[in-house]
C-alpha positions, -999 to +999 in steps of 0.1 A: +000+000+000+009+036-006+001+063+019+006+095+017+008+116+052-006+152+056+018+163+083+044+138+090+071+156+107+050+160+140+060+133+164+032+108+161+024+110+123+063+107+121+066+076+143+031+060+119+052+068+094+086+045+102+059+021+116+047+020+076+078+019+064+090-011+081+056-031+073+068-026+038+044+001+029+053+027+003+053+059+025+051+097+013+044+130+033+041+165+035+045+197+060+047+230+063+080+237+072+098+201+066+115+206+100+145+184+121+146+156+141+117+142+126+128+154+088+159+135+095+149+106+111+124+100+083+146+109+053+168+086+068+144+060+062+139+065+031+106+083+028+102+114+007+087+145+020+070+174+004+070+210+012+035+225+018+001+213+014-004+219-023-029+201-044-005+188-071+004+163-047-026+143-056-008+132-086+011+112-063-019+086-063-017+066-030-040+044-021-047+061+009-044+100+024-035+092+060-047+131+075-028+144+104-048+166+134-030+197+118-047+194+089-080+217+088-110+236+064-091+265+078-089+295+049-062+320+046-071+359+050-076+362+012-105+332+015-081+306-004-079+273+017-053+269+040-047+232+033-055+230-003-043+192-009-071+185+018-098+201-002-086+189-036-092+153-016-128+159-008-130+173-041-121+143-056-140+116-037-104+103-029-100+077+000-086+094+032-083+082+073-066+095+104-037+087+118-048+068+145-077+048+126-045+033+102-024+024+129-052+007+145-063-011+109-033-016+100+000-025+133-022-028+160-046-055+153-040-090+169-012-074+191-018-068+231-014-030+233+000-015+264-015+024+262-005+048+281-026+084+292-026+112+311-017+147+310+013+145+321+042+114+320+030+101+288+061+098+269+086+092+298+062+064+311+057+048+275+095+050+272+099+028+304+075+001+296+089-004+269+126-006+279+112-028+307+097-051+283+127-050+259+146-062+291+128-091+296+131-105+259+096-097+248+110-075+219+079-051+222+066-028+194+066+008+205+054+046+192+066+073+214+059+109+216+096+113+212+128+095+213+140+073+241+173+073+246+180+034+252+163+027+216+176+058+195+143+058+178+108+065+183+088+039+167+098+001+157+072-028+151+088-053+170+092-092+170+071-094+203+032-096+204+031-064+226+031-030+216+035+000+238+017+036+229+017+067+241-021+076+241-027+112+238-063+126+249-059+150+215-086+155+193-081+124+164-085+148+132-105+178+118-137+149+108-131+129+143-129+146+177-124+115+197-097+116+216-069+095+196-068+068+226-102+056+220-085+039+187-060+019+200-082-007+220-053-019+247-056-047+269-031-027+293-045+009+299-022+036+321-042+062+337-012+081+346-028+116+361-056+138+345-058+177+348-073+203+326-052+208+294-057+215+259-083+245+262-082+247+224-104+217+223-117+210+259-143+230+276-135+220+309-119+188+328-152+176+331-151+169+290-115+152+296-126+128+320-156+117+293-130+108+268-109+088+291-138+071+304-142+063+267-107+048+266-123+027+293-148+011+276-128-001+248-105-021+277-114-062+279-134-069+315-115-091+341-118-126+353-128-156+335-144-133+309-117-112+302-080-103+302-079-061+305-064-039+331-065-006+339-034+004+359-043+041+379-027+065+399-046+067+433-036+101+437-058+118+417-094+125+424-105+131+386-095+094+380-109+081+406-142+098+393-137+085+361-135+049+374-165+052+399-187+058+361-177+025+352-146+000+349-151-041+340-117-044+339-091-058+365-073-022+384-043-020+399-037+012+417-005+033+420+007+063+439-015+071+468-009+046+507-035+023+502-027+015+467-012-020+452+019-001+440+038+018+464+074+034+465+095+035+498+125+063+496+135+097+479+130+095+436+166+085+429+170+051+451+139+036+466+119+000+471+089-007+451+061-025+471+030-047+460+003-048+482+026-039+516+054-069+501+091-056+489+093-063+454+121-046+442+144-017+444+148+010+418+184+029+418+188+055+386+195+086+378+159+102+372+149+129+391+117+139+407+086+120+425+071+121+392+094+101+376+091+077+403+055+074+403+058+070+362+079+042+370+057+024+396+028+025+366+056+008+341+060-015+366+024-021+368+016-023+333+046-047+326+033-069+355+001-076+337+024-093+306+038-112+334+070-093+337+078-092+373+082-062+395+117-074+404+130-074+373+110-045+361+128-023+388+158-040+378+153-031+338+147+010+350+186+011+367+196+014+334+165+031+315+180+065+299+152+089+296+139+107+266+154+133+249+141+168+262+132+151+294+159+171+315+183+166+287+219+180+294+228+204+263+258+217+276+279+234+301+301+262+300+334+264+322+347+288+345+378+293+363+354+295+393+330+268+383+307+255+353+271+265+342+249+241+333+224+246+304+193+216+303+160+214+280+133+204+292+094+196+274+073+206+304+050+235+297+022+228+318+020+247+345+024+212+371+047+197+346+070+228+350+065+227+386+077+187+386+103+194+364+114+221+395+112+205+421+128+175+410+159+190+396+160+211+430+159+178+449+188+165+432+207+198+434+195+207+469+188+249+483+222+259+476+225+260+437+208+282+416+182+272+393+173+294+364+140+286+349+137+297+315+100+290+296+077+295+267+040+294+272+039+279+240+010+253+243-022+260+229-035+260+268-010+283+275-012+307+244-052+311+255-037+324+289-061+296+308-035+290+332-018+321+333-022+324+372-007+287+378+028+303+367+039+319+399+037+287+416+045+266+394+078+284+394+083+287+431+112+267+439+132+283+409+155+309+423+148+336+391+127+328+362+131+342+329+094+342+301+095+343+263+064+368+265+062+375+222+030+364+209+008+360+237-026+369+239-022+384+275+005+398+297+028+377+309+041+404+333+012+409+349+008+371+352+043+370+370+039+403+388+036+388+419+074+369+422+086+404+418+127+406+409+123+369+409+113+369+370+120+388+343+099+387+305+113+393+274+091+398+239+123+383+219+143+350+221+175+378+217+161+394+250+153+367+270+191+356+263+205+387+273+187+388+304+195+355+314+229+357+306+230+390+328+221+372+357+240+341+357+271+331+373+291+301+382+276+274+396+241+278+384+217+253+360+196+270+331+162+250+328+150+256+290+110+243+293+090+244+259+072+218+239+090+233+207+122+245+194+122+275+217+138+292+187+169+276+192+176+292+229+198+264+248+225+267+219+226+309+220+227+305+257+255+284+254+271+306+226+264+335+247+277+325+279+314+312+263+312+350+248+307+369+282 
């Protein structure tokens, strides 16, 4: 089969896309602004990728138009259409799905899907499943919202009959507002947290919770009837509501005192309990108690595939993280000590506050942390959580804000840490103000779910200048 991919450089329709290709289908795709690591990886493979959305590309003739969710009927300020391939497709009568309806049709089927959700964790937690699994010689099948670092890609079929998803709550495509999860029909579901997010699409966290109770439906019941589970963090009370509106599948519980998963000691080095038993003992160098409670759900959802806890916790001592998950990109040296420049995807308002706190429990009070962020989420753009930024930057000692192209004033929004945070309307600025302020010893946190125009390497360049 030939498919042709309407926005294939964004990091799911990118990892469907080396999914394809190693089936042995003929893959094409375009983009607006063919754009790196994803360009790379997937020219790499050998799949050819067009410039723009242009209609001429339906002389390509694939069998099928696989649509991505940045596709849209949007039209441009001079009434032409914004994605004009996409209309020349209706136009035609021409065969098109989503992204997540192919994968489903076409990788997923007969395989025991491991699917991992929540707002927060998704693509770290994915990551360790599947290392855990790769561990224990069950050769899994994977697609991750990034690229772990033990693998070197994000996306591989696998020999094994289990395959491991990151399943984003996301609208599925301009003609399918399902969440994407409700496709993938695991037998293993992850319920890692749930909080409002994605205002673009979501009215309220009340809408969020309907769409994962969705994702529980599609989950096989429990007992002799069934083989599903549904692995959930006991922490959160807008999971445990969406539970109480209906479950038939086995839980296992994670997190909270009385749950079946448990973790004894600080983030880097603690045990992992099952119902009150020592199971095993997780020693690595991740950072943060949300990391640690990602890892008691891997351990969870690898338990139901009847790897065991002990050698799950075993398998994380040498799991590597994702790239962008508190990723070193360099340090600059000092006669009087180094500064240390990291990246970082958080850009919820919690996630950045995680990210924090768990950098800050590694470094303890006496180093400086300099958190430098984008509010470049959709959520974020809308301003929605505007006033969740001065705490979510609380254990940063100064925090710097890209503030150019906001719909709202991110000054005012910081007002209240006073000299602790500074906003700039450029990338230029923000560097110069950082690189004002810091001084031997110190760690740069770069948080952004983009590029963040290229900051971490003019910080660096700017820094060996001073």
């Amino acid at each position: 089969m030939h498919i042709h991919i309407l926005g294939i450089c964004g990091t799911f329709m990118g990892g469907l896309a080396a999914l394809a290709r190693e089936a042995g289908h003929k893959v094409t795709g375009c983009d607006a602004g063919v754009y790196p690591p994803m360009s790379d990886q997937l020219r790499a493979l050998g799949i050819d990728l067009i410039e723009g959305f242009g209609a001429d590309q339906l002389a390509l003739v694939p069998d099928m138009f696989v649509v991505g969710n940045v596709v849209s009927r949007a039209h441009l300020a001079d009434g032409s259409p914004k994605f004009p391939l996409m209309e020349a497709i209706l136009d035609a009568g021409l065969p098109y799905t989503s992204g997540p309806q192919w994968l489903a049709e076409h990788i997923l089927q007969g395989r025991h899907v491991i699917a991992v959700a929540g707002t927060h964790g998704k693509t770290t937690t994915t990551a360790m499943v599947a290392w855990i699994l790769e561990c224990a010689g069950l050769q899994p099948g994977f697609l991750v919202g990034g690229v772990p670092v033990n693998f070197g890609v994000s996306a591989r079929l696998g020999a094994g009959r289990t395959f491991v998803i990151e399943a984003d709550e996301y609208d599925t495509a301009f003609f399918d507002k399902r969440s994407k999860f409700v496709h993938y029909r695991p037998r293993t579901a992850v319920l890692n947290n749930l909080e409002f997010d994605h205002a673009d699409i979501f009215d309220d966290l009340a809408a969020i919770e309907r769409q994962f109770h969705h994702l529980l439906r599609t989950v096989p019941g429990a007992g002799p009837h069934g083989s599903g589970r549904v692995v959930v963090n006991g922490l959160e009370e807008s999971l445990a509501r969406v539970i109480h509106a209906g479950c038939w599948s086995e839980v296992r519980s994670f997190g909270a005192v009385v749950s079946d998963f448990t973790a004894r000691g600080e983030p880097q080095e603690f045990d992992v309990l099952y119902q009150n038993q020592l199971v095993g003992h997780v020693k690595w160098a991740l950072t943060g108690v949300h990391n640690q409670l990602n890892a008691l759900a891997a351990i969870a959802a690898a338990q139901h595939v009847e790897v065991s806890p002990e050698a799950a916790a075993r398998a994380l001592g040498s799991f590597e993280n994702v790239k962008r998950r508190m990723e070193i990109r360099g340090s600059v040296q000092r006669a009087d000590g180094s500064i240390t420049v990291y990246d970082d995807f958080a850009h919820h308002p919690t996630a950045i506050r995680t990210t924090v706190d768990g950098l800050r429990r590694k470094l303890g009070p006496k180093q400086r942390i300099l958190a430098v962020f984008e509010p470049r989420s959709n959520t974020m753009k809308l301003g929605t959580m505007k006033a969740q930024l001065p705490w979510s930057l609380a254990d940063a000692d100064l925090a710097f804000c890209h503030g150019g192209g906001l719909g709202w004033d991110a000054r005012e929004a910081l007002a209240s840490m006073g000299a602790k945070a500074q906003v700039a309307d450029t990338i230029d600025d923000l560097v110069a103000q950082v690189v004002a302020q810091a001084r031997a010893g110190d760690h740069i946190l770069c948080m952004s779910n983009g590029g963040f125009g290229g900051v971490h390497l003019k910080l660096l360049q700017a820094l060996e200048n001073r």
